[in-house]
N, C-alpha and C positions, 0 to 999 in steps of 0.2 A: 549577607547575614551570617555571623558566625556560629557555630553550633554551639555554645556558649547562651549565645541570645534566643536559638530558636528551641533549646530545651527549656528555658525560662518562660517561654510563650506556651508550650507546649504544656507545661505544667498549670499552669497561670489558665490556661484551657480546660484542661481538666478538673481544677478544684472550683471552676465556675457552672461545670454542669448544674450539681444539684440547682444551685441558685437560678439559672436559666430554663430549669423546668419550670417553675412558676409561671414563666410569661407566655409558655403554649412550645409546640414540639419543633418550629424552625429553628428558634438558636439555638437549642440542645442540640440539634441535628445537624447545624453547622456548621459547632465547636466538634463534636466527634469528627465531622469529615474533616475540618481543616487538621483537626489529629493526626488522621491516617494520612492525608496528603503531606503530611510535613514528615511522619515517619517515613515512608517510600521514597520522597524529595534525600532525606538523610543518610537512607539504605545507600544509594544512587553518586551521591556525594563522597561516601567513605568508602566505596566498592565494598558494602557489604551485603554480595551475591548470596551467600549458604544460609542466608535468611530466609529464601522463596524455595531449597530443595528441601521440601516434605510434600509427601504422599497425598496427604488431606486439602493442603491448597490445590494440588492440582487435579484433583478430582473436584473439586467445588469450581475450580475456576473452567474447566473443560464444561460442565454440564453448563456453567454459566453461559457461557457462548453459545451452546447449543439451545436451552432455551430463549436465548434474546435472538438469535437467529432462526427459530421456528417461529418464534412472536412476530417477527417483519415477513416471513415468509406468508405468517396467516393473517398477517395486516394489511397486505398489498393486495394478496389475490383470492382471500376472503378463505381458503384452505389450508390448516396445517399441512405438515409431511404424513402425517396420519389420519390424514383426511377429514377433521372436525372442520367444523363451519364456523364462522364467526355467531354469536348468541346474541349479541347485541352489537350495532354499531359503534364502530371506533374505540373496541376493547377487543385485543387479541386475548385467549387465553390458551393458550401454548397445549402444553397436552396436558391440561387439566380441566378438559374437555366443556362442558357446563358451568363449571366455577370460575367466578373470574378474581383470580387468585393471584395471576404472575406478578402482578409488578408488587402486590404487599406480601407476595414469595420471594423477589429478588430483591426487595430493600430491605426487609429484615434478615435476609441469610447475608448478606452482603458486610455488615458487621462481625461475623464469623468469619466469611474471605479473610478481612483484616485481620482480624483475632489467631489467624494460623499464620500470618507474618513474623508475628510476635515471637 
């Protein structure tokens, strides 16, 4: 695919949102990921690296890994690193102790990740 066709998509993507919230939050949510996954696919394509050096990705993307790796840590063996217990079966909540908060914490921040590529 040439980048010619896959800016055409990509655009064609974006001015589809609004119209795609109507039907409920999966295609909207889709069309954004296939967004970012095409923007990064393109970063990767033209070697354009000095797109990922800032400050703010990589403090988002560090903590990322850190809580999705306290989440499996308290998924497995029922104990974060900090010693919380799991509150209800088969929902980690990382170190937001009581709240179970991670994953609609990591999917909404996760748009931001993206948003600092830019």
């Amino acid at each position: 695919m040439t980048n010619k066709n896959l800016i055409s998509l990509i655009t064609i993507l974006f001015i589809l949102v609004p119209l795609l919230l109507i039907s409920g939050p999966f295609l909207p949510d889709l069309s954004i990921a296939l967004i970012s996954f095409f923007f990064i696919y393109c970063c990767f394509i033209n070697n354009k690296f000095y797109l990922f050096k800032n400050i703010y990705f990589y403090f988002l993307f560090v903590s990322f890994l850190i809580l999705i790796g306290d989440g499996i840590i308290q998924f497995i063996s029922g104990k974060n690193i900090l010693g919380y217990e799991i509150v209800e079966e088969n929902y980690a909540s990382s170190f937001f102790e009581n709240e179970l908060i991670l994953a609609i914490y990591l999917s909404r921040s996760l748009s931001l990740l993206f948003g600092f590529l830019i």
